[in-house]
C-alpha positions as semicolon CSV with decimal commas, in nm:
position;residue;x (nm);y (nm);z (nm)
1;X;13,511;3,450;-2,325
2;X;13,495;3,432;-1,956
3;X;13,396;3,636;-1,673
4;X;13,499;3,468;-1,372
5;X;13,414;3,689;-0,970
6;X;13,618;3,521;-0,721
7;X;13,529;3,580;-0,346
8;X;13,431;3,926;-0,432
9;X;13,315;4,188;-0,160
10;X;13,242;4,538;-0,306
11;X;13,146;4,832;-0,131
12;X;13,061;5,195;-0,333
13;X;13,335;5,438;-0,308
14;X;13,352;5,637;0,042
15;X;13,100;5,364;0,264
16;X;13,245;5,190;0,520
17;X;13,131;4,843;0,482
18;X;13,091;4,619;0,198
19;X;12,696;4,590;0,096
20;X;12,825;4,251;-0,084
21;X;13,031;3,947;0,094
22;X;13,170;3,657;-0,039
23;X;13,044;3,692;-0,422
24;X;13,159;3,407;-0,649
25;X;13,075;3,313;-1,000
26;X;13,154;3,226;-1,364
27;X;12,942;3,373;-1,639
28;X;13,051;3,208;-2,063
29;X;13,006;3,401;-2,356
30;X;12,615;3,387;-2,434
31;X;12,527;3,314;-2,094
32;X;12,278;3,532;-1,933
33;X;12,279;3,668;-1,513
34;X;11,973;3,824;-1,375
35;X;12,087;3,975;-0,988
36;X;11,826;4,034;-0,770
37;X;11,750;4,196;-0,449
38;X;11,584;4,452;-0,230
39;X;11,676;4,806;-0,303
40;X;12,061;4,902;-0,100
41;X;12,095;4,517;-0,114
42;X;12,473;4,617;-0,366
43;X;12,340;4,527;-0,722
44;X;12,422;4,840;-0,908
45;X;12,746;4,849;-0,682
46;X;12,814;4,432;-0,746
47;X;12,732;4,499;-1,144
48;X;12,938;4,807;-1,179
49;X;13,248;4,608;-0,995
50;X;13,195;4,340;-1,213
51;X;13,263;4,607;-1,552
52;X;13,574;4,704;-1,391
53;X;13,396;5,066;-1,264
54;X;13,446;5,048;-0,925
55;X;13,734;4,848;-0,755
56;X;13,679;4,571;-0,552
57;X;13,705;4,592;-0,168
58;X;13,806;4,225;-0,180
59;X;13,867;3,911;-0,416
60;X;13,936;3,960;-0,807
61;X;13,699;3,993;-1,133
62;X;13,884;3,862;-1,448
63;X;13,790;3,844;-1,813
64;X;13,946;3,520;-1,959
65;X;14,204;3,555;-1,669
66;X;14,287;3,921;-1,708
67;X;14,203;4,163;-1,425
68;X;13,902;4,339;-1,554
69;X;14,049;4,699;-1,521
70;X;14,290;4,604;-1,802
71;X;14,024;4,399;-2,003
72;X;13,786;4,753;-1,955
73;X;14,097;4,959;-2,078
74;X;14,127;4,778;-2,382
75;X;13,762;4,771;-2,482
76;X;13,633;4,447;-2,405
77;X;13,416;4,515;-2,145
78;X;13,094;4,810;-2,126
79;X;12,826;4,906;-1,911
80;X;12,525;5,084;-1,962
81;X;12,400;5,226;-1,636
82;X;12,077;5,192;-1,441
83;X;12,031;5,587;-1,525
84;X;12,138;5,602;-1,895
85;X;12,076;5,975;-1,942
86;X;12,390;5,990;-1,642
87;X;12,601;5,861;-1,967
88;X;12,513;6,064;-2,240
89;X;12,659;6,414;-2,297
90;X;12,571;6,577;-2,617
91;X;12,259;6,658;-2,750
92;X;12,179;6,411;-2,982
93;X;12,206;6,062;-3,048
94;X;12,439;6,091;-3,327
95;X;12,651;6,388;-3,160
96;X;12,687;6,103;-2,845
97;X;12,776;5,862;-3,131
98;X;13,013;6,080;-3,284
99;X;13,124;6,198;-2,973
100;X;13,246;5,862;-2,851
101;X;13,442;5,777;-3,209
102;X;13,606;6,052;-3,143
103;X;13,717;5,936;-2,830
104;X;13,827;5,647;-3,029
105;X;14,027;5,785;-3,270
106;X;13,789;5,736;-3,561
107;X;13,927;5,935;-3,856
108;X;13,720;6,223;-3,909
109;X;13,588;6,169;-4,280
110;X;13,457;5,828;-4,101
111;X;13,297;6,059;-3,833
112;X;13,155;6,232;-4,063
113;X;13,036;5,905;-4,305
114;X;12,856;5,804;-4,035
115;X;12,677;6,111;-3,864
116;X;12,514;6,143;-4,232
117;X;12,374;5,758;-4,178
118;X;12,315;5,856;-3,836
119;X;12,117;6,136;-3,871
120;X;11,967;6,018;-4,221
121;X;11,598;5,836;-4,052
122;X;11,520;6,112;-3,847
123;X;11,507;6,393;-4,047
124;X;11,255;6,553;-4,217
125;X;11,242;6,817;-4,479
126;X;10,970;7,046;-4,301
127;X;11,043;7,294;-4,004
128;X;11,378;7,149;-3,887
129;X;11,544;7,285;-4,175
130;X;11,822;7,052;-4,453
131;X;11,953;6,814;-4,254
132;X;11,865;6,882;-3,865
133;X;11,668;6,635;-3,662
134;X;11,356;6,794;-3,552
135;X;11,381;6,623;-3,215
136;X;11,702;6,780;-3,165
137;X;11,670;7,030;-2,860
138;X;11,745;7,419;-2,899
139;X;11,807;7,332;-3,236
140;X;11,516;7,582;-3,438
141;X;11,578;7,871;-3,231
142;X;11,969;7,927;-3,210
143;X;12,023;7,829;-2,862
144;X;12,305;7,627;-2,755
145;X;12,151;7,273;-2,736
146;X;12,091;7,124;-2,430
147;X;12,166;6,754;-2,312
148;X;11,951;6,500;-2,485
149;X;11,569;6,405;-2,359
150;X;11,477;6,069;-2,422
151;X;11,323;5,812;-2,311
152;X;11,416;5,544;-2,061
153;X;11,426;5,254;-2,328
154;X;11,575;5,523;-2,623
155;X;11,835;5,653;-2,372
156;X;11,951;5,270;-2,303
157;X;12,022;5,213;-2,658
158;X;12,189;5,584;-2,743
159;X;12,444;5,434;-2,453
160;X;12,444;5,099;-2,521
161;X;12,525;5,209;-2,860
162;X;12,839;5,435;-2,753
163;X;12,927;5,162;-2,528
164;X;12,906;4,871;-2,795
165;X;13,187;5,137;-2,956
166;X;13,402;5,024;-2,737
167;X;13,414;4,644;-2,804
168;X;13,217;4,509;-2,479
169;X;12,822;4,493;-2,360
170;X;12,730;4,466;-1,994
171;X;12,427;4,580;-1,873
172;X;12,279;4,693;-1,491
173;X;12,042;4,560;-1,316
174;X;11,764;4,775;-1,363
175;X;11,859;4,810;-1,751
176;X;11,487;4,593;-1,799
């Protein structure tokens, strides 16, 4: 699988100007890219254009010679964001999980299969109650939960996770 840029200039939605010119390259399956550059220098916008988020002001992006919008419809390409928590809706892990099956159209008894393996390693028998994660928030106390808190690296892999759902893996530049 390829991921060919072609004379690529990409500016975020509403600026004027393109903050990249002129961007070619061709990346193989198993190949790694590492963009670099001074912050506003267009990596987030150049890596988000390259997943098929954001169109292109100029050139093409294709995914063994399909446009990448179409190759991003079907699944085979995913991004996880330089602010993962931006990505992630529901309160937990395995209600984000769940959440994008859903999306999916899992069935539901294999929704449900899997938010018992999901949940299964962090739960605990003590405070949290049968079957509730204990790190789940607004959980003990009846309130309506509120969006997940985790931390930079765990918040990566809850969306990398819900993106890998969907058939593709690309990462940002500041996914470290």
């Amino acid at each position: 699988m390829t991921l060919i840029a072609r004379d690529l200039s990409v500016a975020p939605p509403g600026a004027p100007d393109p903050v990249v010119r002129g961007f070619s390259m061709e990346v193989a399956a198993g190949e790694w890219v590492a963009l670099s550059g001074a912050n506003g220098s267009g990596k987030t916008s150049l890596a988000l254009t390259l997943a098929g988020l954001w169109p292109a002001v100029e050139g093409d992006v294709t995914l063994e010679g399909e446009p990448i919008a179409r190759a991003r419809e079907r699944g085979a390409v995913a991004a996880v964001l330089q602010e993962p928590m931006s990505q992630l809706l529901e309160p937990t892990v395995a209600d984000e999980l769940a959440f994008t099956a859903r999306n999916l159209s899992a069935p539901d008894d294999a929704i449900a299969d899997d938010m018992r393996l999901w949940a299964r390693p962090a739960t605990r028998p003590d405070r949290s109650g049968p079957g509730r994660a204990p790190h789940a928030p607004g959980r003990r106390r009846g309130r309506r939960p509120s969006r997940p808190r985790l931390a930079g690296s765990r918040a990566r892999k809850a969306a990398a996770g819900c993106e890998r759902g969907l058939g593709g893996a690309m990462g940002d530049p500041g996914l470290g």
